[in-house]
C-alpha positions as CSV (number, residue, x, y, z in Angstrom):
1,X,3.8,43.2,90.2
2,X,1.3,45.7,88.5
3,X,-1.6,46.1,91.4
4,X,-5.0,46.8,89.5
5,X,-8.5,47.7,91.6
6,X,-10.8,46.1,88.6
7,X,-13.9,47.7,89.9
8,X,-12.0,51.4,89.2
9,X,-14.2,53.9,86.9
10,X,-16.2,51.2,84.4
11,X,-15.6,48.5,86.3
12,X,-15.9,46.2,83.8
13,X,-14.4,44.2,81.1
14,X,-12.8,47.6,79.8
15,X,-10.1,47.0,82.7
16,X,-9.0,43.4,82.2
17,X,-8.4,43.3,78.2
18,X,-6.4,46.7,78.6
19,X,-4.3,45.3,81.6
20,X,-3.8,42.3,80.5
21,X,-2.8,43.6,76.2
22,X,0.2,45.9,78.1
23,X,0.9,43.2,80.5
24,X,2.0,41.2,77.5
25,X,3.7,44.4,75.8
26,X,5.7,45.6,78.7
27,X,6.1,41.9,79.9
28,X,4.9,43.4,83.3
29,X,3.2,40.5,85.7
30,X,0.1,42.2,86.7
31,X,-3.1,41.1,89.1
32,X,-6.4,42.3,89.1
33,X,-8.7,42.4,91.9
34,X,-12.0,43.0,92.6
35,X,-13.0,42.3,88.9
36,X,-16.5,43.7,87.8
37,X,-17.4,43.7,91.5
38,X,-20.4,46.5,90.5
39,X,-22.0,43.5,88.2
40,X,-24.8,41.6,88.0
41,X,-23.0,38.6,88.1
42,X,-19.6,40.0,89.5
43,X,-16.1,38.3,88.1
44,X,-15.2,36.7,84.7
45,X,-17.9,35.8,82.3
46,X,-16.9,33.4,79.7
47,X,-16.0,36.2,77.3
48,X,-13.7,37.4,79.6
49,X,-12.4,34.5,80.6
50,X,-11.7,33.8,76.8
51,X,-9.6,36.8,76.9
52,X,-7.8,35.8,79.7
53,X,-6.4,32.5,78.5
54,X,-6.3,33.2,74.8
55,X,-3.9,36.0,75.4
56,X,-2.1,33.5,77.7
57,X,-1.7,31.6,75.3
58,X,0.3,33.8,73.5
59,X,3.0,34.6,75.6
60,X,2.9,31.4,77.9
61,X,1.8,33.4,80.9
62,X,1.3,31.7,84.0
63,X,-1.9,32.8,85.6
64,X,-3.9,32.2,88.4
65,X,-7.5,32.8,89.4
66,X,-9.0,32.1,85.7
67,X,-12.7,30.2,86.6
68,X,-16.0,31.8,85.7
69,X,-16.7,33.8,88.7
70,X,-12.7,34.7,90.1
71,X,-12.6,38.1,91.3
72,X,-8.9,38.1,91.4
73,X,-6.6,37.5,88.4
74,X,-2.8,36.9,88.4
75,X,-1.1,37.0,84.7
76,X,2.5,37.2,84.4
77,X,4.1,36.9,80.6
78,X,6.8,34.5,80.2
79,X,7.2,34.6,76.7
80,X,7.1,37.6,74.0
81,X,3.9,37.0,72.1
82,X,5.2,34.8,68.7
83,X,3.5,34.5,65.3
84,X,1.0,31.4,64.2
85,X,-2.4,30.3,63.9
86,X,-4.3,30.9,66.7
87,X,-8.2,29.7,67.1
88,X,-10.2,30.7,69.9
89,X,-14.1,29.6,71.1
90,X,-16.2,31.7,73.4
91,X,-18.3,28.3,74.0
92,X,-15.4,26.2,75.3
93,X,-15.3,28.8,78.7
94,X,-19.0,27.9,79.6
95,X,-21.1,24.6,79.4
96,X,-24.0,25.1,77.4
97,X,-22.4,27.5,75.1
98,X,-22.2,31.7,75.0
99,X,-22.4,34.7,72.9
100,X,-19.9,36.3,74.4
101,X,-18.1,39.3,72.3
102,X,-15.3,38.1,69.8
103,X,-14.6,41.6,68.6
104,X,-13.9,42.9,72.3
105,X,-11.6,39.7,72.2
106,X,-10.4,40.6,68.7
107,X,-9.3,44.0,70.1
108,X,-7.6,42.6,73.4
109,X,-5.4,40.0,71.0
110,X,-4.8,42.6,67.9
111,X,-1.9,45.0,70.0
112,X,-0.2,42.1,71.7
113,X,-0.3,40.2,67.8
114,X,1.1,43.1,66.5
115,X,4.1,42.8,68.7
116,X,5.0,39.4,67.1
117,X,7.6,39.1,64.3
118,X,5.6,38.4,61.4
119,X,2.1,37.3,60.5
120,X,-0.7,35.5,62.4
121,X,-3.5,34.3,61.7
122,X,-6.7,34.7,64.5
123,X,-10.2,32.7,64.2
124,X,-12.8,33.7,67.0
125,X,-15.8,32.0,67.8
126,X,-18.7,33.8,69.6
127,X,-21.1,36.7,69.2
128,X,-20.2,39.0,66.5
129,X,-23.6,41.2,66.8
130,X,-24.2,41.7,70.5
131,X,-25.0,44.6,73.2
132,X,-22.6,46.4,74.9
133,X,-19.6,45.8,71.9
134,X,-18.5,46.9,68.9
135,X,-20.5,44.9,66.1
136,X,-18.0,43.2,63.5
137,X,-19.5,45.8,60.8
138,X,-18.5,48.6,63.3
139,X,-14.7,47.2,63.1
140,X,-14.7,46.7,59.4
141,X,-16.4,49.7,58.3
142,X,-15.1,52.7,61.2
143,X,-12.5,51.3,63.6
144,X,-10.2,49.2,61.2
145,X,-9.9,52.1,58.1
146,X,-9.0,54.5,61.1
147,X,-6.4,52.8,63.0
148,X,-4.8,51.9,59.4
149,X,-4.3,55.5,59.2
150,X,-1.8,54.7,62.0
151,X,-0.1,51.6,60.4
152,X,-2.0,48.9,62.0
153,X,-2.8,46.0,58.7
154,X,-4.9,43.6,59.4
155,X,-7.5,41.9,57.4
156,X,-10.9,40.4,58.7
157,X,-13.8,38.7,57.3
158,X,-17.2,37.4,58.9
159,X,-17.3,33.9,58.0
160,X,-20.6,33.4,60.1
161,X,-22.8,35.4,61.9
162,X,-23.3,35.2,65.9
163,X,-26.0,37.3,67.0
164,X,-27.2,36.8,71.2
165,X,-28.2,34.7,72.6
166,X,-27.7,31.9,70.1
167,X,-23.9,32.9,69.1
168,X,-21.8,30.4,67.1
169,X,-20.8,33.3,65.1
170,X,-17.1,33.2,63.6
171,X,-14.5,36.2,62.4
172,X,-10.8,35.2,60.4
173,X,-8.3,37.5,61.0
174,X,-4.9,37.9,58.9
175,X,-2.9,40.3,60.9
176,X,0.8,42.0,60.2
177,X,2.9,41.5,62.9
178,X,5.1,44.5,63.4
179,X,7.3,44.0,66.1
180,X,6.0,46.5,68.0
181,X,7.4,46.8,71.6
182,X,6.0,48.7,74.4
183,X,9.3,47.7,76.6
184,X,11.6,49.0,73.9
185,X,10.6,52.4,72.6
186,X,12.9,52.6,69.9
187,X,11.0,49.4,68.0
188,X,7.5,51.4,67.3
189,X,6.3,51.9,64.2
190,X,2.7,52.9,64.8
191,X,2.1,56.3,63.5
192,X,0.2,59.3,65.6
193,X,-2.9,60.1,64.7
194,X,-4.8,63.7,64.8
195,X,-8.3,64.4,64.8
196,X,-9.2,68.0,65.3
197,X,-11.5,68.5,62.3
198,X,-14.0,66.3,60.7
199,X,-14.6,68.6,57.6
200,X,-18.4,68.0,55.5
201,X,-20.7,64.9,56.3
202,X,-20.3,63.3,52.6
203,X,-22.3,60.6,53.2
204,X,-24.0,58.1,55.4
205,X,-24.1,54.5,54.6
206,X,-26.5,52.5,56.8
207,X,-25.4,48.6,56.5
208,X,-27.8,46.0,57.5
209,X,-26.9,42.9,58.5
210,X,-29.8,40.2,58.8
211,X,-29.7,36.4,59.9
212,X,-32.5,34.4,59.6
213,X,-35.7,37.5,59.7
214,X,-37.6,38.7,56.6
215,X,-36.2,40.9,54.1
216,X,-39.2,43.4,55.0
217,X,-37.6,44.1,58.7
218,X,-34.0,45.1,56.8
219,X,-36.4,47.5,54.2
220,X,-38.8,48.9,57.3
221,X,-34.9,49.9,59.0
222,X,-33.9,51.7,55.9
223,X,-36.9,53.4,55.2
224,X,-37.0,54.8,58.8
225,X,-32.8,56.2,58.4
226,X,-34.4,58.0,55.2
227,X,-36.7,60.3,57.2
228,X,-35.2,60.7,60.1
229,X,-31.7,61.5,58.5
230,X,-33.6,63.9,56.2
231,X,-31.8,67.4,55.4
232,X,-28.6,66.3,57.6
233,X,-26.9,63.7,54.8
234,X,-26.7,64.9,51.6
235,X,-26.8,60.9,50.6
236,X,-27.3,57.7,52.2
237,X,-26.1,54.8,50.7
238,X,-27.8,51.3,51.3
239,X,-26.1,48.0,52.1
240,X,-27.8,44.8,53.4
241,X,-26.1,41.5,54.2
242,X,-28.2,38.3,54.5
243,X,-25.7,36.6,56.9
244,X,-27.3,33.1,58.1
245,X,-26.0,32.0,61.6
246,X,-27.3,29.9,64.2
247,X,-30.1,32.0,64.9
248,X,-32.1,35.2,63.9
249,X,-31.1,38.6,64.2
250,X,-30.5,42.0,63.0
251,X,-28.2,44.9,63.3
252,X,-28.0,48.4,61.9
253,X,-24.9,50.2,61.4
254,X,-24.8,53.8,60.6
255,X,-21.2,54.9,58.9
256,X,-21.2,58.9,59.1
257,X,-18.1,59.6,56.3
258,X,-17.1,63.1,56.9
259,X,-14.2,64.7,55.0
260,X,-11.5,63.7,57.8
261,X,-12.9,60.9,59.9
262,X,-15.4,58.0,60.4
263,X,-18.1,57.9,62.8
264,X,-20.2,54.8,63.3
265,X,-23.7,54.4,65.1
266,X,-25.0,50.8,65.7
267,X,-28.2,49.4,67.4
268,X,-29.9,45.9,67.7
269,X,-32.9,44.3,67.1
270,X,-34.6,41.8,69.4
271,X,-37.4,40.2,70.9
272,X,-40.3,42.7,70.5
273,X,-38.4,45.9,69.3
274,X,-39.5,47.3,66.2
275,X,-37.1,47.6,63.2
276,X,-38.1,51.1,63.3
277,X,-37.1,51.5,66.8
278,X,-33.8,49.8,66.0
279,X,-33.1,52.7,63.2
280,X,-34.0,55.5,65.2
281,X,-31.8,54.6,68.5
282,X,-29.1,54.7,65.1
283,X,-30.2,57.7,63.8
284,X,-30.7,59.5,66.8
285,X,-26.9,58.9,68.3
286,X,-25.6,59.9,64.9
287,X,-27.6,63.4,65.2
288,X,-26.4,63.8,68.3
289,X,-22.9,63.5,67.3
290,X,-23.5,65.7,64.3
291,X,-24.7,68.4,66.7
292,X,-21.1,69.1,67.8
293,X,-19.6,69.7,65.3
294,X,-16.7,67.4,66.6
295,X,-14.5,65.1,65.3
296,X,-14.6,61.9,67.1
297,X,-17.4,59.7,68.0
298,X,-17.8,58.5,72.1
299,X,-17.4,54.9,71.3
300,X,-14.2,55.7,68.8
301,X,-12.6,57.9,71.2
302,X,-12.0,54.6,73.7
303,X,-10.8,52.6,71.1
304,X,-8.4,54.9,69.9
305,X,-6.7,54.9,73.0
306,X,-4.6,52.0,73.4
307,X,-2.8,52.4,69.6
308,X,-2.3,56.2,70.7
309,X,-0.1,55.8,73.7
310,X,1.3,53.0,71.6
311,X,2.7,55.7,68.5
312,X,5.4,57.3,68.5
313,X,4.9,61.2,68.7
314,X,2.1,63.3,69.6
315,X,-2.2,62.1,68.8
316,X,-4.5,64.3,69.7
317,X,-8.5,64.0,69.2
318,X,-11.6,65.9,69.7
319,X,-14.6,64.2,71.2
320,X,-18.2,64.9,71.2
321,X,-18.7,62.8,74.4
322,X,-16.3,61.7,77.1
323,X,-17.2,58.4,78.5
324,X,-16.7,56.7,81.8
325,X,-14.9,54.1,79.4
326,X,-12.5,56.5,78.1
327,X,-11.4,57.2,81.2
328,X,-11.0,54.3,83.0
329,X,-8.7,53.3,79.4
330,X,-6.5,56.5,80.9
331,X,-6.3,55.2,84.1
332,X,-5.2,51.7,82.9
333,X,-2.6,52.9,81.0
334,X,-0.9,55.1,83.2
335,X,0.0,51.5,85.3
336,X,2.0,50.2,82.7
337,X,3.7,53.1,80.1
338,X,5.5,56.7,80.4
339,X,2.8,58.2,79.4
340,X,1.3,61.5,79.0
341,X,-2.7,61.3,78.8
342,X,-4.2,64.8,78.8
343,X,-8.0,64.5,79.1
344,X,-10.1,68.1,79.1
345,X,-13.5,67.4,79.8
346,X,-16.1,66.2,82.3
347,X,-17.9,62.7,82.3
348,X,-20.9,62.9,79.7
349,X,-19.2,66.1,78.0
350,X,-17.4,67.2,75.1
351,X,-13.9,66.3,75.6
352,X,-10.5,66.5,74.3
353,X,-7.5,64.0,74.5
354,X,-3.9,64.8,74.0
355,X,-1.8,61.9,74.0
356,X,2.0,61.2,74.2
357,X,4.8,59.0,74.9
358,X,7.3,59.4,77.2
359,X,10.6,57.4,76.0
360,X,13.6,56.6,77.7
């Protein structure tokens, strides 16, 4: 059994959908201890506790230690993950309801779906515009166009929107399985992926997406990403979506197009927070980025991970920041695969990954 300290690096949620995705892929039984001990509120929250049984569910694992709260997870596969219909509901984990992340949930199931024969279909209920995750316009509009460069099809719409602390939001997903086989290295057919050069920033499109708050907040946002991405774009594009959930909210995200790869910038309104200073958190973390001169984004450069050490061949990127999530992802995956990660680069620095598989 695959031993895993979960308080390592992050010491977060980061660590249990990575484990857990290879566990199914390698059909390695695995426990994790000592899960978010650093939190708040250490143990699984119901987002994570989604995670763990919906990706039980796909391979008939038998696990242990899955309650809101458990420090200590035991998962072991009994099935390879099979193609069908599956619906998951952040609310069902905890009484009372939760916003709780679908698209960190979306990215746990999306590897282990791809392994499956054919094609499934995924519906997630939870938050779709919350802190500390990928918003669903950041998947659709950065991380889903790059990892297609890599052979990964999948197609996802936002049926409702899901913004904290309401939630209730809801994302489809139609998703090609491909067979793919971390046991078996012969069976991949994910493509490697190189990022050493971004080439010209083309343009920046800065998509709004508002539920239930006046159109002025959505116009003050755009207004503000006008001056303070002055002389760096050479245009900025303009989409808002009215997207009516359970409750109000807003979110900004900033899609940098350069010549050879997407960047993407997000930030959220609440309570008492200014549209203005939503768009200039945005703004400045894209000028920031820009600054480099590198390829890859901080928040890209984690998610890129996993389907790396999943291609076959050699993926190599550039980063303009190395995170603490990054890696703790390296760390993760050297448990489970023959894998080569090379990281150059300190904590908070620029960075640069060279990844590749070790068969046989």
């Amino acid at each position: 059994m695959i031993e895993i300290d979960g308080s390592y690096g992050e010491g977060g949620g980061q660590v249990l959908r990575t484990a857990l995705a290879l566990a199914i892929l390698t059909q390695q039984p695995t426990r994790i201890y000592r899960m978010r001990a650093g939190r708040r509120n250490p143990g699984l929250a119901p987002q994570h506790l989604t995670v763990v049984r919906a990706l039980a569910s796909l391979c008939d694992a038998a696990v242990q230690g899955d309650a809101i709260g458990s420090t200590e997870l035991v998962f072991q596969p009994r099935l390879l993950v099979q193609s069908g219909d599956y619906h998951f509901d952040v609310a069902q984990a905890n009484r009372g309801g939760s916003a709780g992340a679908v698209t960190l949930i979306f990215q746990a199931l999306l590897y282990p779906l791809l392994s499956a024969p054919s094609v499934s279909h995924l519906t997630l209920q939870g938050g779709t515009h919350v802190a500390w995750s990928p918003s669903f316009d950041y998947l659709t509009h950065i991380y889903f166009l790059m990892i297609s460069r890599m052979g990964v099809q999948t197609v996802s719409q936002l049926e409702r929107s899901g913004f904290y602390p309401a939630g209730g939001g809801q994302l489809t997903s139609t998703i090609a399985g491909q067979n793919l086989s971390a046991k078996d290295g012969e069976s991949f057919v994910l493509k490697p992926l190189v990022l050493t050069t971004r080439g010209d920033l083309e343009q920046v499109r800065a998509v709004v997406a508002l539920s239930r708050l006046p159109s002025h907040v959505a116009q003050r946002m755009v207004e503000c990403v006008r001056v303070e991405l002055s002389g760096t774009a050479p245009t900025i594009a303009v989409e808002v979506h009215n997207v009516d959930g359970p409750g109000p909210g807003v979110s900004l995200c900033l899609v940098a197009e350069y010549e050879h790869v997407l960047a993407g910038f997000s930030a959220l309104g609440e309570k008492g927070k200014s549209a203005e200073r939503v768009a200039g958190e945005a703004c400045r973390a894209l000028l920031i980025h820009h600054a480099t001169g590198l390829a890859v984004e901080q928040h890209l450069a984690d998610q890129l991970l996993l389907p790396m050490v999943l291609a076959q061949g050699r993926s190599r990127f550039q980063t303009s920041c190395v995170t603490q999530h990054l890696l703790t992802n390296a760390h993760i995956i050297r448990h489970f695969l023959p894998v080569h990660i090379e990281l150059h680069g300190d904590e908070g620095q620029v960075g640069e990954v060279v990844v590749e598989r070790r068969l046989g």
